[in-house]
N, C-alpha and C positions, 0 to 999 in steps of 0.2 A: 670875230676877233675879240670882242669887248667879252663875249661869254666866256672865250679862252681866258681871259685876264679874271675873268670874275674867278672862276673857277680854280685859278694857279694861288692866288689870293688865296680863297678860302683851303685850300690844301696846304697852303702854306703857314696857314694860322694854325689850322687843327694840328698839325705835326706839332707845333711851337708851347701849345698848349698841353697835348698830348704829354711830351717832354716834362715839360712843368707839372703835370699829375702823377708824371712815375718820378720823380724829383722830390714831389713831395709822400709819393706814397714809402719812400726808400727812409725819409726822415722819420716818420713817421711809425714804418715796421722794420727798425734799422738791425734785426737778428729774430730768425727766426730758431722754433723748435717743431720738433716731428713728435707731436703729444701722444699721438694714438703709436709709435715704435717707443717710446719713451713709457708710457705705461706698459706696453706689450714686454719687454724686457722688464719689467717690476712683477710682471705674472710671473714670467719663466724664471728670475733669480729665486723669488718665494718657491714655486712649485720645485727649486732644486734645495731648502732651506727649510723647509716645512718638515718635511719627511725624516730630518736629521735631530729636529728640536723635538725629540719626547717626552722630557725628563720635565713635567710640570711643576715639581721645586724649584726649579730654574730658569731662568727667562736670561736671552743674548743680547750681550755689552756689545761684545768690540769685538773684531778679529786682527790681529796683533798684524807688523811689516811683515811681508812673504807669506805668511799664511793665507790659507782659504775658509779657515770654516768657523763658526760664531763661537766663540769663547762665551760659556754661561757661567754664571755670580746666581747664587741659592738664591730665591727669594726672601728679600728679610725687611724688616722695618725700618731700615736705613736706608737701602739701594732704591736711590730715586730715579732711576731707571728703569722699572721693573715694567710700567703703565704703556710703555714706549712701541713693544714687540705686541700687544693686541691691538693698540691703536691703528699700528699699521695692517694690519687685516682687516678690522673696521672699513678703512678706506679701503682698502680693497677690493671689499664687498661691495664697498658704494660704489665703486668705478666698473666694476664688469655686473655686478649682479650676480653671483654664481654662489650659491647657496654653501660648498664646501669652504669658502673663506669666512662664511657666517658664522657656521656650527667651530669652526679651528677656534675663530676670534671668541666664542662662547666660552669656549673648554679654557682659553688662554687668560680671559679676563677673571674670571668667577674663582680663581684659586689665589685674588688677592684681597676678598670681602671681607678679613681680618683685618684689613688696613685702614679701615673706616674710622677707626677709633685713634689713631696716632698724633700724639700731642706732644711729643719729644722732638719735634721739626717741623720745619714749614713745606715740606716737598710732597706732602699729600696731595695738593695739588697734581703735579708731575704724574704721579704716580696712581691716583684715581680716575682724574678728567678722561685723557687720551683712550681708555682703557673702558669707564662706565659710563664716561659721559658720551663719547664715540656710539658706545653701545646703543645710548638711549635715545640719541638724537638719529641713526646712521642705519641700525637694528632695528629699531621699534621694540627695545626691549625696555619700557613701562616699569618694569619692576626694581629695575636698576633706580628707581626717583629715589627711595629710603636710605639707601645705602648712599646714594651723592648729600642727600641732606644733612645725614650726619658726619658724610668725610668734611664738608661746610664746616659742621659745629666744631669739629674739632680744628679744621683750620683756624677759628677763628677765636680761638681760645686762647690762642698765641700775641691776639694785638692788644699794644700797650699802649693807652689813650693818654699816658704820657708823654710817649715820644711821637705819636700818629703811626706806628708802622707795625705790620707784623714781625716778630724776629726771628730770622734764619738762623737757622743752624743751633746746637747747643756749645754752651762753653766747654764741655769737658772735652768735646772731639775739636774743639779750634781754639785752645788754651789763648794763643795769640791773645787775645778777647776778651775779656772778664764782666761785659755788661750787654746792653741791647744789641744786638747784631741784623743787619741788613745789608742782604745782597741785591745788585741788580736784576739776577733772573727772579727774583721772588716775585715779579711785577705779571709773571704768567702763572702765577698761580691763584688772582686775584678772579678770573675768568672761571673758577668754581665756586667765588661769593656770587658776584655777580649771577647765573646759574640759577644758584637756590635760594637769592630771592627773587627771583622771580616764577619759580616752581614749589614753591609750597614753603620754602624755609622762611628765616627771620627776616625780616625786611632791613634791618638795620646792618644783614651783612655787606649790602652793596654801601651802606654809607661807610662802612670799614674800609672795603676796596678803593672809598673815593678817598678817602681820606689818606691812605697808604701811598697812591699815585700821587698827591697832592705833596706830601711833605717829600716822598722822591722826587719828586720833579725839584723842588725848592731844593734840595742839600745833595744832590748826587750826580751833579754834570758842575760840569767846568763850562766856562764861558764860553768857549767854542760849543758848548751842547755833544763835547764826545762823555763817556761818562768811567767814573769810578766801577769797581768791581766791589768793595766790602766798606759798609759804614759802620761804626759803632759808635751809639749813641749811650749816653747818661739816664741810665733807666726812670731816675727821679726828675731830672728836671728837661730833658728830651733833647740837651746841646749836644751835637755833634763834636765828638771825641778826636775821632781819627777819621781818614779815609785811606785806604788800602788798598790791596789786590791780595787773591788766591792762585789764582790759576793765571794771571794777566804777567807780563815779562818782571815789571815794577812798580812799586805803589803809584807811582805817578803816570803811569802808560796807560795808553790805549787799548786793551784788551777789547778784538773785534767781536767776538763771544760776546761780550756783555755791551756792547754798543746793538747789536742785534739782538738781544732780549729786550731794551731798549725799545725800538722803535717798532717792534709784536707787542708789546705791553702797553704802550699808550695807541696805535691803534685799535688793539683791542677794546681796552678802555672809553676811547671815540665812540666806538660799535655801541658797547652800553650803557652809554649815558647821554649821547648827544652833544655834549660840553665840547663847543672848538676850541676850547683852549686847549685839551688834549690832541685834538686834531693836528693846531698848528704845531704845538709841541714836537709832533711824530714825525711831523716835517722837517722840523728844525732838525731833530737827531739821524732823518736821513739824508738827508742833505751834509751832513758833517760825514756820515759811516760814507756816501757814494764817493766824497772828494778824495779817500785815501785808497779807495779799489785799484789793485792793475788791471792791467787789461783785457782780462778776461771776469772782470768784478769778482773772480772768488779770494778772498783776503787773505793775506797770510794773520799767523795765530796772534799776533799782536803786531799796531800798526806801527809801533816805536822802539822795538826791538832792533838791534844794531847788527848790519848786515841784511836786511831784512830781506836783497833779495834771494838768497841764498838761505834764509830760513822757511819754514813748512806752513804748507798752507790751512786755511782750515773750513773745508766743504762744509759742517755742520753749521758754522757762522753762516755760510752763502746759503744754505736751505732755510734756514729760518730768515732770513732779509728777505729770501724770494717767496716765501710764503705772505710774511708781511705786507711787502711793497704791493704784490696783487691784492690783495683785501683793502690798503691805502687808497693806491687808485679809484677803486668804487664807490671810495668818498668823496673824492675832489669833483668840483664843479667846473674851475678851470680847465681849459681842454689840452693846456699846455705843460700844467703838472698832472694831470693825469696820462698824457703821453709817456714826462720823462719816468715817472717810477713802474709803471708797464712795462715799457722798454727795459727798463732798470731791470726788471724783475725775469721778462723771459731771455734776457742775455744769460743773469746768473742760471737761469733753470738750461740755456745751451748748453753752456760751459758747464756745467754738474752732469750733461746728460751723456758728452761729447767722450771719447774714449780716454781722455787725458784723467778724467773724474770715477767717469763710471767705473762697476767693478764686473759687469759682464765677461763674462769669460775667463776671470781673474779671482772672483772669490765669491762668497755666496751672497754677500748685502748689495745693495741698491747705487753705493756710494763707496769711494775709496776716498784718502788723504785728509782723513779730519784729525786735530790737533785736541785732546780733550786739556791735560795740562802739561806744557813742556815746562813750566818752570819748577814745578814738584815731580820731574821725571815721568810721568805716565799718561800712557796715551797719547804716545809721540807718530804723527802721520799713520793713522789708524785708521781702520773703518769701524763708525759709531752707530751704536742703533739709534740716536735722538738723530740724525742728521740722514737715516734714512726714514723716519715718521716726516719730521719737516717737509723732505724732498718730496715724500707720496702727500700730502697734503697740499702742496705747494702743485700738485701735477691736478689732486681734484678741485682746487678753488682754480684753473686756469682752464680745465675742461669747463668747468659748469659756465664760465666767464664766457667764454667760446658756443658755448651751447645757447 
């Protein structure tokens, strides 16, 4: 009898306990994704999309509401887009290994080695990283180091150690504007200084890059740490002019676009320097971007636009948060913020992957419903080629994490 007792006892606890492990394993993995069907469908939308993009003048934007197939833009020294469609074969290369995404991504990249030299904007970045730097690091293609070192120089020809910042954009295309200009996304193009000093170039481009993040940090978020879309500063004495928006609803709104360049920028940043201040920073600005998500964390195109829920969403925002947030995670030492942006991060990559998002069966990119500008008309619920680089990035920094 006493053994029956012992024994109902200890079956009674293990259940109790048992309970309490799946209780906490449910907190814990509160949404999963099917990574290895989620890449597998990023094979077969490329192998239906590859075959249609021949025209090596031209690399794909967008594919417009109701259409299927990639709308291509010449390549040119403005379209900072251009870097976006090698990149992603890059990674695609590094997730299967299959050598025909290697030799495509060769032939894709190498017909933008003119761009090296571009000192009429800041988006060389954009435009070379994804595209040579992918190459170099992802390729093994070595030879591509020359060619990033000078797209470096020329980025870096742009900072003005009056105002601490690199300047986006030119005055004649954003008349708006008449002096220093800074965008928030400019803060990922800081990750090709950083780069080339550490690969051969000038050493003093990473103190550029820190210094760029530094005076952003200081003059480009609002006390809640959500942040502005366009600064311009006083070229002479570095005060802060205005702050704006371009593409955000209103100068004063929430544009989710750039709250998610944001918090990819200063983790980046983290990455290459070490500095928590950047760290906590990253935190701070996701923590602001996660408390305005619905419920499927992918954001509509601005979070202070009226009517908001009846306005368009914008997957490109939620692939770059979820690329971010995984890269975040693997710096927290807490185990409790390193759960929530995990979590954070493979809910958005569900919901991007889940048929509401995806564009399987529906068109040829990776992703549907991105917002590029609704406030300047274009690029109204689109599918973007940045927001399917993100996503396939966002799929191989979650493999390798898993692996």
């Amino acid at each position: 009898m006493k053994l029956f007792l012992v024994c109902t006892v200890f079956l009674l606890v293990s259940c109790q306990n048992s309970q309490k492990n799946n209780q906490a394993n449910v907190v814990n993995d509160i949404t999963t994704i099917n990574l290895d069907e989620a890449i597998k469908n990023c094979v077969s939308q490329l192998e239906i999309a590859v075959p249609k993009l021949t025209d090596l003048t031209k690399h794909p934007r967008l594919i417009e509401t109701d259409q299927t197939e990639w709308e291509e833009v010449p390549n040119h020294r403005l379209k900072w887009t251009s870097g976006f469609y090698p990149g992603i074969l890059w990674y695609m290369y590094n997730l299967t290994k299959d050598k025909k995404w290697k030799q495509e991504a060769i032939k894709r990249t190498e017909v933008f080695e003119d761009f090296k030299t571009i000192t009429e904007h800041h988006d060389i970045g954009f435009m070379m990283f994804p595209a040579y730097g992918n190459g170099f690091e992802l390729g093994d293609k070595k030879e591509y180091k020359e060619i990033l070192l000078t797209s470096a120089a020329s980025l870096a020809s742009r900072f003005n150690p009056n105002v601490g910042t690199i300047k986006s954009w030119s005055n004649e295309l954003h008349p708006r504007w008449q002096q220093h200009i800074t965008i928030i996304d400019n803060m990922l193009n800081l990750e090709l200084l950083f780069w080339a000093a550490k690969n051969g170039g000038d050493s003093n481009y990473k103190n550029i890059a820190i210094k760029h993040a530094e005076t952003t940090m200081e003059n480009h978020f609002r006390d809640d740490f959500t942040s502005w879309h366009v600064l311009e500063y006083d070229s002479i004495s570095g005060k802060v002019l205005n702050r704006h928006t371009k593409q955000g609803y209103a100068d004063d709104s929430r544009w989710s676009r750039g709250q998610a360049w944001g918090i990819y920028g200063y983790t980046m940043v983290y990455r290459e320097t070490g500095d928590k201040k950047f760290l906590d920073f990253a935190q701070k600005l996701t923590d602001a971007y996660l408390n305005y998500l619905p419920d499927d964390y992918i954001p509509h195109w601005d979070f202070d636009v009226p009517n908001l829920d009846n306005e368009e969403r914008d997957a490109s925002a939620g692939a770059i948060a979820a690329s971010a947030l995984l890269e975040l995670s693997t710096f927290l030492e807490d185990k409790n913020s390193k759960e929530k942006y995990y979590n954070a991060a493979v809910k958005m990559l569900s919901s991007l992957s889940s048929d509401k998002y995806s564009a399987v069966g529906k068109a040829d990119s990776f992703l549907l419903h991105s917002t590029g500008a609704k406030s300047l008309g274009w690029e109204i619920d689109v599918a973007l080629i940045y927001a399917d680089y993100y996503y396939i990035e966002a799929l191989n920094r979650l493999k390798k994490m898993r692996d």
